[in-house]
N, C-alpha and C positions, 0 to 999 in steps of 0.2 A: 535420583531415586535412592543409589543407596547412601550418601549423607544424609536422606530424612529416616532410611531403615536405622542407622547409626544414633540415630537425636533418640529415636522413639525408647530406645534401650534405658535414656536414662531421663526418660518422663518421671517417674514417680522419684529420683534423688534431689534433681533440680527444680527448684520454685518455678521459675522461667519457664524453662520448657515444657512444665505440667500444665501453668495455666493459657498457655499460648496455641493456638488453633496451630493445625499442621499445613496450612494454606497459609498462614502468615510465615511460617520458617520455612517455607519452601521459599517464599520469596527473599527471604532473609538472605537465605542459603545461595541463590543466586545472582542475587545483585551485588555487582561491585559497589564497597564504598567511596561516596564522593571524593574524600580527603587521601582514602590510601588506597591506591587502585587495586596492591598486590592483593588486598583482603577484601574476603565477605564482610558487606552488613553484619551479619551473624555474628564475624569474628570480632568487628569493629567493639560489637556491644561485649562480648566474652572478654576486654582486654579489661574492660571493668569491672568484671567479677572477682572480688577477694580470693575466690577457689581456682578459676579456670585464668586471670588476668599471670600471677608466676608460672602457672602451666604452659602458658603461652610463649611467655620468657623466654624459658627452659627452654624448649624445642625448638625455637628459633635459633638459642645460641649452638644449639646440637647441630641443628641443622649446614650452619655455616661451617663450623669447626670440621664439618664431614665433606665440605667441599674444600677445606683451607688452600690445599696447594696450588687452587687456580689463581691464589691471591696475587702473588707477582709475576714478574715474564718471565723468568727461568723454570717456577713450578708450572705456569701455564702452557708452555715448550712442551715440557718433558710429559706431561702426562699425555698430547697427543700422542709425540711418539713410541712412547710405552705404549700406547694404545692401535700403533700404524694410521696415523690420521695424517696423511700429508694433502697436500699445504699445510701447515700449520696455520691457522687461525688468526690474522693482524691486525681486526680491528673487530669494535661492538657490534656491527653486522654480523659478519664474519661469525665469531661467538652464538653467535644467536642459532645459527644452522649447528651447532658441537652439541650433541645433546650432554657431555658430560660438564662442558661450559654455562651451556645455557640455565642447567638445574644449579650449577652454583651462582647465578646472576639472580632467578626467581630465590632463591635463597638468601641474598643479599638482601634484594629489596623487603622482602616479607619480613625481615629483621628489621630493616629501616622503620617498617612501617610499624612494628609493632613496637617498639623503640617510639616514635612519633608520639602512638596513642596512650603509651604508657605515660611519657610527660603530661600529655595532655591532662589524665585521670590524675595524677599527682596536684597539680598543679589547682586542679578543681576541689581534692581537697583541703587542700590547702588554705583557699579561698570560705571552703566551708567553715575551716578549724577555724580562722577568724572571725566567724560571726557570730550573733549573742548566744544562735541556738545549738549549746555541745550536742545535743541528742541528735540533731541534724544534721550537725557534721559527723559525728559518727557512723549514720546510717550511710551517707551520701558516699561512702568509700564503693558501694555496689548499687547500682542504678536499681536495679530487682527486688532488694529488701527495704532499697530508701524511698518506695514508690507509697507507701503509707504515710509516711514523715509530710511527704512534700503534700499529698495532699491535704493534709493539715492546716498549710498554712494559706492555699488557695483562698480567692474573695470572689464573690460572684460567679456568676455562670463559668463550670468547667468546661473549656471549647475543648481542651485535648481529647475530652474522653465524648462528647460530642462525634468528633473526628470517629473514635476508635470505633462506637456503635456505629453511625454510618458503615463504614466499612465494614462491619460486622455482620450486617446484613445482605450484604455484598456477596461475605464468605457463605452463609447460611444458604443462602437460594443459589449458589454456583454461578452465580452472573459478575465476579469480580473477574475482572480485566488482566490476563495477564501479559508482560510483553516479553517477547526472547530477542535476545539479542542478535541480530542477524543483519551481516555485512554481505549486498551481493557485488560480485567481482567483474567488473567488467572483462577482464581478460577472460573471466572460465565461464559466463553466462549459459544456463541458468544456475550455477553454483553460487553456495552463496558461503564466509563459515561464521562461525557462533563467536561469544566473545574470547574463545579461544584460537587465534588466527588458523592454528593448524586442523580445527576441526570442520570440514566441510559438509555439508548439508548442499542436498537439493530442493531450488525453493520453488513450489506448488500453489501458490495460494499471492505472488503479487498483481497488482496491479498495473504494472510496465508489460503491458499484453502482448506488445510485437519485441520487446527490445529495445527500444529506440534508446533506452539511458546510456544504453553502450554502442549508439550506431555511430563507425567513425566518422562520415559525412557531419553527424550532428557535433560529435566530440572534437573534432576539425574549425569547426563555425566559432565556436564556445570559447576554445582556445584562441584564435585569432582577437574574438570582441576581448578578452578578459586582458589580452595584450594591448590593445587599444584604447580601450575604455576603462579597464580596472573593472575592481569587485562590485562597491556598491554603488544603486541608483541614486545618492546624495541627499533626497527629503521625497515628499510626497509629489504628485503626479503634479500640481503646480506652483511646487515650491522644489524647484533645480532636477526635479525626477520623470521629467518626462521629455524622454530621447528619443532618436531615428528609430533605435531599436524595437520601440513601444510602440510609436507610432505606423512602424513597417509591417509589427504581429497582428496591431488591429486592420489594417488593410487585408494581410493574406488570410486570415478569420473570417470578417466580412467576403473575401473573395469566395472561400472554402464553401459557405452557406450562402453565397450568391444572393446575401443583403446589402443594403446599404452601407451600412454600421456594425461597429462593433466596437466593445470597452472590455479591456483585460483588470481584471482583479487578481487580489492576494492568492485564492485559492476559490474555485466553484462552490464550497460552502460560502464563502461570504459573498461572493456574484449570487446566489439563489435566494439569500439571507439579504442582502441589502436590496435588490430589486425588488422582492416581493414585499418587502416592507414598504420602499419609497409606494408604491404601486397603491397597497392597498389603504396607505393611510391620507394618498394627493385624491384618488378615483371619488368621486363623493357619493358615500352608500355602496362604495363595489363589495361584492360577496365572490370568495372562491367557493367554488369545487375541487376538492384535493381527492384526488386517488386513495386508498385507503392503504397503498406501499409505495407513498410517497417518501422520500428518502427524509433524516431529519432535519438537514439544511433548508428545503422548502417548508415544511411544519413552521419550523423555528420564524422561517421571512414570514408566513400568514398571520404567526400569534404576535411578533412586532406590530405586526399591520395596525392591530386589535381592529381586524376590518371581520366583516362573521366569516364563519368558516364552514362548506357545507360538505360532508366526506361521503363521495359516493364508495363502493364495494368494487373489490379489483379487478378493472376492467372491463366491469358490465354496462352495457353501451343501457341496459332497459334503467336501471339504478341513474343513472346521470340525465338521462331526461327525462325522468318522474323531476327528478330532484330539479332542472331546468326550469322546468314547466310552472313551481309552487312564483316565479319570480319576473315580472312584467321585463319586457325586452327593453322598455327604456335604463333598467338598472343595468350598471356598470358589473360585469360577470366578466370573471377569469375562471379559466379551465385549467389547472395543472399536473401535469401528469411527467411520465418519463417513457422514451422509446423501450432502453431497457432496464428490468430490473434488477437488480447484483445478485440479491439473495435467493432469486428463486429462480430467474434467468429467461422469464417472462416477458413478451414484446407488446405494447401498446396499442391498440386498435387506429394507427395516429391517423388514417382519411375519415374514418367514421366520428370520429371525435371532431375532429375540424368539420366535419356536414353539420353535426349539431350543433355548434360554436358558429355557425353562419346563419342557421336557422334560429337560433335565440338569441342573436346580439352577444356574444361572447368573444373576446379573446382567448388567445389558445398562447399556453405556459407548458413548452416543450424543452424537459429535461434531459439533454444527450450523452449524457457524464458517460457513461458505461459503450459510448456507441462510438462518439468519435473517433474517428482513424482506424477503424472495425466494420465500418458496412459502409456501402456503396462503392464506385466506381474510383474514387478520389477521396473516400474514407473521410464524407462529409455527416455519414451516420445512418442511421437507419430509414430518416424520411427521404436522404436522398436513395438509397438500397430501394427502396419501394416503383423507383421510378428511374432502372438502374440506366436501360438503353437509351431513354430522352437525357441522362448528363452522363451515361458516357460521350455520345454525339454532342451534344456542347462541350466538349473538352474542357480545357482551363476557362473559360471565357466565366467574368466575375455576374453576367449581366442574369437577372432570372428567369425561370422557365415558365412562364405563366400558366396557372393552373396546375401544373405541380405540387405535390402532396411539401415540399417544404419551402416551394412559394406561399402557401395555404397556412403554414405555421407564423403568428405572428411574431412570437420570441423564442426564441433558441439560447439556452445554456448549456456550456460545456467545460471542460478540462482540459487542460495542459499537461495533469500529474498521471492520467493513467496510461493511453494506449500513446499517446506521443514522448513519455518518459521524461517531462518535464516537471516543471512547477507552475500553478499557477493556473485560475478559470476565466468564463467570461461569458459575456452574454452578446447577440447579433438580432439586429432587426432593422428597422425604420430610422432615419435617420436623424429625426425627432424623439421619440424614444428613447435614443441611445444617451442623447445630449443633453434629455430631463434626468434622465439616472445620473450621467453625470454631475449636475447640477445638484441634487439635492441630494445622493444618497452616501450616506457620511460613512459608512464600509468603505465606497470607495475615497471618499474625500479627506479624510485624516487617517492615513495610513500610509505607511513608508512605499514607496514606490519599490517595485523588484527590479534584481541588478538586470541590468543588460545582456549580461553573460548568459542570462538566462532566458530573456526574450528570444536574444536571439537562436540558441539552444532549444527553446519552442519552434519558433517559427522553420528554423532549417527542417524540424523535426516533420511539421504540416507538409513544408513543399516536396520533401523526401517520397511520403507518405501518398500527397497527391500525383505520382509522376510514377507510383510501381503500385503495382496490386499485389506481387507474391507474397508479402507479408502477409497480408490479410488472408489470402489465401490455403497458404501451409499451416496457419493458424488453425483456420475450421478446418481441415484435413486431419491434422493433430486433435481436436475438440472431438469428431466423429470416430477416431483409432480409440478414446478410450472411455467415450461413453459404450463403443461396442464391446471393450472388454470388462467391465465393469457389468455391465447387462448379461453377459454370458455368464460371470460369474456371484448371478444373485444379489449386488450389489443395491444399492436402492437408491438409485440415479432420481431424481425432482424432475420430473420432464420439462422441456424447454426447447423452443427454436434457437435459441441466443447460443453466445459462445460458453456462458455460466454453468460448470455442473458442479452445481449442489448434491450432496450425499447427508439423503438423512439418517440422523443418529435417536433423536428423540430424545432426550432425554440430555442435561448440560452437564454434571457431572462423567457419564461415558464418553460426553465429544470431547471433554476437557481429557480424558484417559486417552481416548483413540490417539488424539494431537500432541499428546507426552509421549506414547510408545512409538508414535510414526519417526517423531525425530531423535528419541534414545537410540529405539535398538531397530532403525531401520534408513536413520541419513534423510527423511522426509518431512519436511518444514510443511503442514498446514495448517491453519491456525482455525479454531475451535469457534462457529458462531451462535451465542448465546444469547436469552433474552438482555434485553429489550430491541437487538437487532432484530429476530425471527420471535416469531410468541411461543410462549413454554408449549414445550411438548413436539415444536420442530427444529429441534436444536440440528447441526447439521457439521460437516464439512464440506471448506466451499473450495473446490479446487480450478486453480485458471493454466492452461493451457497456452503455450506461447512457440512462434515458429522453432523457436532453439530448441526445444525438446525432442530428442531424437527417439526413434521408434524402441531401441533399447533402455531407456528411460519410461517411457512410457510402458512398458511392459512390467519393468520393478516394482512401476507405481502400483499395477494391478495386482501384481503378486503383493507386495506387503501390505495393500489397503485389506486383502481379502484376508489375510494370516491373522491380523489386528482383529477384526469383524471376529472370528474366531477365539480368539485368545481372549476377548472381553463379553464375548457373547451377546453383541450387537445386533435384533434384529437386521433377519434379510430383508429384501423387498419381496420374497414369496409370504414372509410373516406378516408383514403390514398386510397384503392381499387377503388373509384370512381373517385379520382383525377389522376389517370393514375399507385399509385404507387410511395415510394421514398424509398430509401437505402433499397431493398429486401421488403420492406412489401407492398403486394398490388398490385404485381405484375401479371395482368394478362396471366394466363398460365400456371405459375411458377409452377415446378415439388414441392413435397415436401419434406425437405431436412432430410434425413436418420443419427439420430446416430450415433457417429463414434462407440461405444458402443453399442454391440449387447446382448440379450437378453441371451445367450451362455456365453457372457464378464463377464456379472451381475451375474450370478449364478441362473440366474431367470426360465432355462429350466431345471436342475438340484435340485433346490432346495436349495442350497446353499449360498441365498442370504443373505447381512446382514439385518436385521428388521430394518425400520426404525423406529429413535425415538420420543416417546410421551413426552409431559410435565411432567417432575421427572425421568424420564429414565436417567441412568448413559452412558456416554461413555465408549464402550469399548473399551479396551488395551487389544492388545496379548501380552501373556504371553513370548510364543514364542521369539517373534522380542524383548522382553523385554530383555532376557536370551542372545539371540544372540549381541546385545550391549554390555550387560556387560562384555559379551567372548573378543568381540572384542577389549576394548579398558585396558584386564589386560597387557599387556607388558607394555603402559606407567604411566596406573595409579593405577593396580594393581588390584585384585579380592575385589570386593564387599565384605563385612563380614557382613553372613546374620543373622542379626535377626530378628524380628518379623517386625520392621517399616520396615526395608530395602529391604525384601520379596516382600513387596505390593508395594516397593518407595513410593515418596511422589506423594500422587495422588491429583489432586487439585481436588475441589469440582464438582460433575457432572460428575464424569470419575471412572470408578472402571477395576481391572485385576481380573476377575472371574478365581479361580481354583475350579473345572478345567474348558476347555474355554466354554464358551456360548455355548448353542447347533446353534444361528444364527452366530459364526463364519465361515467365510469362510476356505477349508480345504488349508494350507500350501501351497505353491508354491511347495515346492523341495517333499513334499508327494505325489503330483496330477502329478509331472512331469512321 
């Protein structure tokens, strides 16, 4: 914020910066350039400028000449100890923690780099000065004033400026995308920092729901296969890319939703995008029904299909069988829907949908992206949640539950990349089914197959997952601590049984504000959803709550979500309440909307629940789900050899395996069965 307060000063001297929107040189401003890391974009383009390109120079060489004495080892000696810094300092690490080292190292490079770009601009005109047109090369000394010249000389349709109007309208309506850079740390999870290593940020808004990118059991697996097998899966799934590893995830998959079958893809977008395609363009005459917040990856598989498309209204069981009804039961009907929805944190009607998907000859296209390894007993997803005591009492067993609400689901898709913290989606059903996707649908049949390291990085991640419920549990404990603080303090929570709280903003330029002051001037990463995810006018922040979040954490959050709301002037939710009401909040009447998670689920009438955690409290690991990974994956990479480090794995900082377990562990699945 304040290098754009800086730029705006000198709007009216510079060409550039007067006609260029203040949403373009923000992004200028912070995106590193590809070529010179140490520089902005911004700067990359200012080295070219006749006025600002020697200013650049200049200050570089200042800049160096102001650090000189670290330049050899006796000036880099002395000024520690002038300064009392023992150890001295012996290698580029090392350096790096000095901060009066380290600003003469950024100093180097910045010179290097503007040194780089300077040849570069030389050397272009140079190129220029040779050609027929001197006017052109002239101008071509500053990108900014030679922008007339060049177009001059263009033939045919201008695609650059094409480009530039698209995105223009992007800037205009606040719907342009923007991304921050953010590295999360496994050792300090949920920390995460910006592109500046040292600047840490708390992140609010991933999709890694329990942790698992950082669970050592799984980072334990990962590391073994990647010793064993190397990086990549070598070609496509039948061309050298299809390993134990793959074959092992589609089994514990299929186990997980106690189907038959099951086929891993690149990512849950293209499993949702290729199936629904193959589906509706092989079915002859099939018609969907799509939910009307069905995610875009389903959209996308339907308009593939080019099979018709019929969009009932979200959720409304009377809207889908009007809509049912217009179409004879012998036509081929798919119903697609999702357990949960992201943006608004919405649960599916999924027995009632399946009653009428039986009553009209329909299959039923069940989306679990947002649910997987989040509800049910073994974190099979919300249809199994529905039906939690008949598979907890089936324990692991793969066999199905007949009559079961996700025995009753024909196809099941899901992810790898959110609540299990890997990569990678996939679909489970029929075992016929699974081997016609296979067979014909080219998502998955021309595409590089994923490494192993990461199969198996998935899969430890499921059986971890299916063999401990605390995860899931201190989760919604955490979800419940701050939708109630949030509600006490006027906040205007989206109501929802799910784990999802959405905060509406309304309006996409203040969420784009809210989501810049959260992580300026308050260390909180949540990122801003604008149309064409949510429709104008329910722009929002979406924040995801994860077991690592300790109850000091979640208290900040409340405080500085409410200070922002303030400082921007952010409708409350008592102010939607007077205006009639918008996207659920405010709604006069409105029943209030019940947990899918009962206080039974939690461990909370029993006593069983996990504690949630303070500031210095370790994460726990079961021991348990630990042991049961390592069983699982000796036929390919062989039993563990324990000694003392390998007992504990490597646990990254903030996470410990208490032997024996905690007394707030939850007791075992297969013991409670």
């Amino acid at each position: 914020m304040d290098k754009l307060s800086s730029l705006a000063k000198f709007k009216a001297s510079c060409p550039f910066l007067g006609r260029t929107k203040t949403s373009t040189l923000r992004t200028l401003c912070t995106s590193s350039s590809p070529r010179y890391p140490s520089l902005s974009k911004l700067t990359e383009k200012a080295t070219e400028c006749p006025v600002m390109g020697p200013a650049l120079q200049l200050r570089s060489h200042q800049m160096v000449a102001g650090y000189a004495s670290v330049a050899g080892n006796a000036e880099f000696n002395k000024i520690h100890q002038h300064k009392g810094v023992f150890p001295v300092p012996t290698s580029a690490a090392d350096a790096q923690k000095c901060p009066h080292a380290a600003k003469a190292l950024a100093a180097a490079r910045m010179a290097e780099d503007l040194a780089k770009a300077k040849e570069k601009k030389t050397a272009k005109a140079a190129e220029a000065a040779a050609g027929p047109s001197t006017s052109k090369a002239a101008a071509g000394a500053c990108p900014f004033h030679a922008e007339g010249a060049s177009k001059q000389t263009k033939v045919g349709f201008d695609y650059e400026q094409f480009y530039v109007n698209e995105l223009e309208k992007k800037h205009q309506d606040a719907s342009y995308r923007y991304f921050n850079n953010i590295n999360r740390m496994a050792n300090k999870f949920p920390i995460a920092h910006t592109g500046n290593p040292k600047d840490e940020v708390e992140v609010w808004c991933a999709n890694d729901y329990l942790g698992m990118g950082n669970n050592p059991a799984v980072l334990e697996t990962m590391h073994r296969t990647l010793d064993t097998y190397g990086h990549g899966a070598g070609g496509t799934r039948n061309i050298a890319g299809n390993t134990g590893m793959h074959l092992a995830l589609e089994q514990e998959i299929a186990s997980l939703h106690r189907k038959p079958g099951a086929l891993v893809f690149s990512s849950c977008y293209v499993a949702n995008d290729a199936t629904l395609a193959t589906l509706g363009s092989k079915l002859p005459g099939c018609v969907y029904f799509s939910d009307s917040m069905n995610h875009a990856s389903m959209i996308q598989g339907m308009r593939h299909s080019t099979a018709k498309r019929v969009i009932f209204k979200h959720n409304d069981l009377e809207d889908l069988e009007a809509k049912l009804q217009q179409y004879p039961k012998e036509t081929p009907k798919i119903i697609a829907f999702e357990s949960v929805y992201s943006m608004c944190g919405s649960i599916g009607p999924i027995k009632e949908i399946c009653d009428l998907a039986e009553q009209y000859g329909a299959l039923t296209f069940l989306d679990e992206v947002h649910a997987v390894g989040l509800y049910g007993p073994r974190g099979a997803g919300v249809a199994e949640h529905l039906d939690w005591e008949a598979h907890k009492r089936a324990g692991q067993s793969p066999d199905p539950i007949k009559g079961s609400i996700m025995d009753r689901i024909d196809i099941i898709t899901g992810t790898l990349g959110k609540a299990y913290g890997a990569v990678g989606g996939y679909i489970a059903g029929s075992t016929d089914f699974v081997d016609m996707i296979r067979s014909y649908a080219s998502g998955f049949i021309f595409t590089t197959s994923l490494p192993p390291a990461n199969m198996a990085g998935a899969r430890a991640s499921i059986v971890y997952q299916k063999e401990y419920l605390g995860d899931r549990q201190l989760q919604q404990l955490n979800v419940r601590n701050l939708k109630a603080k949030f509600t006490a303090l006027d906040i205007p929570v989206v109501p929802g049984p799910s784990h999802i709280v959405p905060v509406l903003v309304g309006d996409a330029a203040l969420a784009r504000a809210a989501s810049d002051t959260l992580l300026s001037e308050h260390g909180v990463y949540v990122q801003a959803i604008n149309y064409p995810t949510v429709a104008r006018g329910e722009e929002r922040l979406r924040f995801t709550v994860t077991p690592g979040h300790n109850v000091e954490q979640i208290a900040r959050l409340a405080t500085a979500v409410d200070k922002v709301f303030t400082q921007l002037d952010i409708p409350r939710a008592s102010e939607w309440a007077a205006r009639g009401g918008r996207a659920g909040v405010g709604i006069a009447g409105a029943q209030p909307v019940e947990p899918i998670w009962t206080d039974e689920h939690l461990g909370i009438t029993d006593g069983t629940a996990p504690r949630q955690l303070h500031a210095g409290d370790a994460r726990h690991v079961d021991p348990r789900a630990v042991r049961v990974v390592r069983e699982r994956f000796e036929d390919l990479l062989g039993p563990v050899v324990e000694t003392p480090a390998s007992t504990k794995v490597v646990v990254p900082h903030g996470m410990t395996i208490p032997t024996p377990p905690a007394m707030h562990a939850p007791t075992p699945i297969e013991a409670a069965a």
